[in-house]
N, C-alpha and C positions, 0 to 999 in steps of 0.2 A: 600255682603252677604244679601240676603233675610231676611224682617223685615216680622214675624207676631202677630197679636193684641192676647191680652190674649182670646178674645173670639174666634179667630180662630182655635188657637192652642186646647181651652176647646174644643170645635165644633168636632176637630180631635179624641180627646181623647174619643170620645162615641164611638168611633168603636173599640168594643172587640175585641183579636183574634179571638177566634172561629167564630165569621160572617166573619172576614179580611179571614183566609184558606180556610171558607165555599165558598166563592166568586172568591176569587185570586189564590188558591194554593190549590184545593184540595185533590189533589195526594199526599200533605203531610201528610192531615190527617190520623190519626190510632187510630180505635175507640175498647179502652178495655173493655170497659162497657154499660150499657144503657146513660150514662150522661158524662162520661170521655173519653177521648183523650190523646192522644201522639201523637210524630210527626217521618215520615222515619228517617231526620235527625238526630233527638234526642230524643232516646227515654226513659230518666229521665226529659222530659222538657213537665209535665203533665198540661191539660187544665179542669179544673172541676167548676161548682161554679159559672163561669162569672169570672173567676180569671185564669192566667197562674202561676207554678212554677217548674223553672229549677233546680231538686234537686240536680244534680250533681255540681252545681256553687253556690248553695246558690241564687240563685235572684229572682228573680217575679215579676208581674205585672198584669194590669186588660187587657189595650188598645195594638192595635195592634203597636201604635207610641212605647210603651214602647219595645215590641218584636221586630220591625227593629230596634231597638237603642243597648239594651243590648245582644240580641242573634244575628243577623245579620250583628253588626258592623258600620250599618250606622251612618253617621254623623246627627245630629238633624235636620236641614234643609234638607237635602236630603231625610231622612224620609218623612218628610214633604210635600216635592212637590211630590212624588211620592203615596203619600196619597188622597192629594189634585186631583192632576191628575185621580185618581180613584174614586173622589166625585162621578159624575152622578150616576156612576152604583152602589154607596152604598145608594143613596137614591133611587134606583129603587127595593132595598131588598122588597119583598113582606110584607104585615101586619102581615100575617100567622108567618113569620121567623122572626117578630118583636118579636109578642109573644112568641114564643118557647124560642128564645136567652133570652127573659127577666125571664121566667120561671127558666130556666139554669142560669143565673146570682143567681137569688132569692135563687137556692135552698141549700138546709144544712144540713147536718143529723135530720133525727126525729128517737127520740128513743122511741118506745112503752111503754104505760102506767106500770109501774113494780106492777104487782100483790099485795097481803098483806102480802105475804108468799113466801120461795122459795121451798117448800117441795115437790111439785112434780118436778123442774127439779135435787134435792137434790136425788130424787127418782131414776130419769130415769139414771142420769150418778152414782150411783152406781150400778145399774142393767147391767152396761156396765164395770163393775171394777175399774172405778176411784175410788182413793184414796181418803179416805172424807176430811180428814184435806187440798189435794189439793185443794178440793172440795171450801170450807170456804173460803180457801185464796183468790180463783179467785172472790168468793161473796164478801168477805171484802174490794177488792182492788175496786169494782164495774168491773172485767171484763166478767163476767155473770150475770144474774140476771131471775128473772120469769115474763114472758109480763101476763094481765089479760087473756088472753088465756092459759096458763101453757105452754106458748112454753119457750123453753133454749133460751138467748139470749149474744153474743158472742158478747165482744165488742175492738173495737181497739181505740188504743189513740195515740197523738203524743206527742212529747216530753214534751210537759206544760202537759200532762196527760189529755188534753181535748178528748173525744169520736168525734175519726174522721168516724170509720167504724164500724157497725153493721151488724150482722149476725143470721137470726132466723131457729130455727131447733125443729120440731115438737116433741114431748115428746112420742111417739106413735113410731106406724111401719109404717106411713102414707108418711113417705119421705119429706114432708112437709119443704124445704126450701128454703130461698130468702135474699137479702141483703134489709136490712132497707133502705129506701128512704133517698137517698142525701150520701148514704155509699161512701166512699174511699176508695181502694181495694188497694193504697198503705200505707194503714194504718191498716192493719190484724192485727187479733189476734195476740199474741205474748206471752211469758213469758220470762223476761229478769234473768240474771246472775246479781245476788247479789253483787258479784267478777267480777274485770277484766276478758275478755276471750277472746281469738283470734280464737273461733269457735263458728259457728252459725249450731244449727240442724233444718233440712227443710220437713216439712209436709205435705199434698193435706188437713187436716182437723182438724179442735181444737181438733175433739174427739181423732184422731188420737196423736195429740201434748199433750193431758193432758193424754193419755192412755201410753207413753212413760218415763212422768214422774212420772208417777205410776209406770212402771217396774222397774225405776230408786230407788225409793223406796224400792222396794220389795227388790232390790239387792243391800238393806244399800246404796248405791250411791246417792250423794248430788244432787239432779237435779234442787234445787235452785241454784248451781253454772252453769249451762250450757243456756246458750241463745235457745231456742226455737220459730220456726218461724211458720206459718203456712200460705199456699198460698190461702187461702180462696175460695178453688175450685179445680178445673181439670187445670192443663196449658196443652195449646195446641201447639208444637212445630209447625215451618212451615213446608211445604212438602218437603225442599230441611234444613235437620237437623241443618247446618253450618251456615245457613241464620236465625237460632230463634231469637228470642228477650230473654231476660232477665226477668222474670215476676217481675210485677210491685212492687208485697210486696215485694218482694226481691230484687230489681232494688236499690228502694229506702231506704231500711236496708242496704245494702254494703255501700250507700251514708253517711248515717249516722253515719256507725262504720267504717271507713277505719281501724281500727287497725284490721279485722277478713283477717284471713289468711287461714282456713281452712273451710269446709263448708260439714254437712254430709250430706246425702241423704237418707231420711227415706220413700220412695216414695211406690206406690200400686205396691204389684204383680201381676200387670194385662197388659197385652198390650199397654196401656196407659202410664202407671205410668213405665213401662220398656223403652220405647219412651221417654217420658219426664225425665227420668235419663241419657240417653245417648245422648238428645241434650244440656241439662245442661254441663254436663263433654266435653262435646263438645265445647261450647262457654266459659265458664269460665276458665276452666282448665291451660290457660296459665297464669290467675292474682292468683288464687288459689287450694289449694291443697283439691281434690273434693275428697269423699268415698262414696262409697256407699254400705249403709247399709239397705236394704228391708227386711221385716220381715221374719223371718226363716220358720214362720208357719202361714198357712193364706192369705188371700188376703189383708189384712193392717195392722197397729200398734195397731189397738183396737182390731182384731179377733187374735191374738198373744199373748194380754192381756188376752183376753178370754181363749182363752187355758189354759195361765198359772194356773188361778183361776178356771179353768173347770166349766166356765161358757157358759150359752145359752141361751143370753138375747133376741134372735127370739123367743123361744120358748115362754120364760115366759110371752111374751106380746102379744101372740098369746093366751095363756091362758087369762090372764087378757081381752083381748075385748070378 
């Protein structure tokens, strides 16, 4: 058996995955965001941060040694010479791909300086019918808040409740949005059930997910007992349906709650959002019992709201500028 020195082996361990697939494998890479990856393989086995984690196994790691070892099976030494073997061409990585990789290791959520107040985005999501008391809860729990901008800021946490993923949404008709620098898109927004629940509801947007448990509301219905999820965007199925992926804030929530057996589908009435319903029910449908439920009235779950409340929160803030 091959003996190596602890500095060898340390030596080994600087090479992240992300530079090891950049270099050796990059037809495995799959990039879901500006800064995050996943891989063809496996795609609960997310690379962000300068850090990998296989959520479907529970495991993780920073260096490539750990990824042939725990996700590819190799044996330690084999790892090894097969790394070693591939020195020359890791130290011929250019400076440029030095810095970026270190950049990407460094980075981490920044969450926007929080206003003195939250009174205008307290403004803008009741102008859209959210429910105020909903309103409170999501400021108390810290999963919104007001940036010194007055923009809405939408936050995801993981299980320790730390802020893994942020989301900014202009307070205006300006369209004004983007994920906070260093965001995890498999850490969206969310509103969890109070009570056990073996169904998770699935939304393209928070306004859409808090506009939902607003009707919830309206209809005496407890929608502090129902899991609500939100996809923090558009998902884009592939062009051959059968062959999607799983998106990511939902990849990694089924991971989390294996007890969810049913999964509704609160998706846009649009071209899109009717796509992305029917590659969903398409790929999951044989682990769980998919519904789909799109709004009766409207192009989403907030212009639905809107009706109910006969409201016409374009207008009003076309008067206001």
């Amino acid at each position: 058996m091959a003996y190596y020195s602890s500095e060898v082996i340390q030596k080994v361990k600087e090479l992240d995955l992300l530079s090891y697939l950049q270099n050796y494998e990059p037809e495995e890479l799959v990039n879901v965001s500006k800064n995050t990856f996943t891989t063809k393989t496996h795609d609960s086995l997310v690379i962000s941060n300068g850090l990998w984690h296989w959520f479907s196994r529970g495991i993780g790691g920073k260096s490539a040694l750990d990824y042939l070892i725990k996700v590819k099976g190799y044996e330690f030494t084999k790892a090894m010479e097969m790394l070693l073997n591939k020195g020359a061409k890791v130290t011929s990585i250019s400076l440029e791909n030095k810095k970026k990789d270190s950049r990407m290791r460094d980075m981490r959520l920044i969450l926007p300086k929080k206003a003195d107040n939250n009174d205008k985005i307290i403004s803008y999501l009741l102008g859209r019918g959210i429910d105020k008391d909903i309103i409170e809860e999501c400021i108390d729990n810290e999963l919104i808040f007001q940036d010194e901008n007055n923009n809405i800021i939408f936050v995801g946490v993981d299980k320790n409740n730390k802020a893994r993923y942020a989301f900014t949404r202009g307070t205006n008709e300006s369209r004004f949005m983007h994920d906070c620098y260093g965001s995890h898109k498999a850490f969206s927004f969310r509103l969890d059930s109070i009570e056990d629940s073996d169904t998770v509801h699935l939304f393209e947007s928070s306004i859409d997910l808090l506009s939902y448990a607003t009707l919830m509301k309206i209809d005496r219905k407890p929608w502090y007992n129902e899991n609500l999820l939100s996809l923090s965007g558009v998902y884009r199925p592939a062009s051959k349906i059968e062959e999607s992926k799983i998106p990511l804030s939902l990849n990694y929530y089924l991971n989390q709650h294996p007890n969810i057996k049913k999964i509704v589908l609160h998706l846009d009435n649009d071209s899109v959002g009717r796509i992305s319903t029917l590659a969903l029910k398409t790929i999951l449908s044989k682990r769980y019992e998919i519904i789909d439920d799109p709004p009766k009235i409207g192009k989403d779950v907030n212009d639905l709201l809107c009706s109910r409340l006969k409201i016409n929160y374009k207008k009003r803030y076309e008067r206001e500028r």
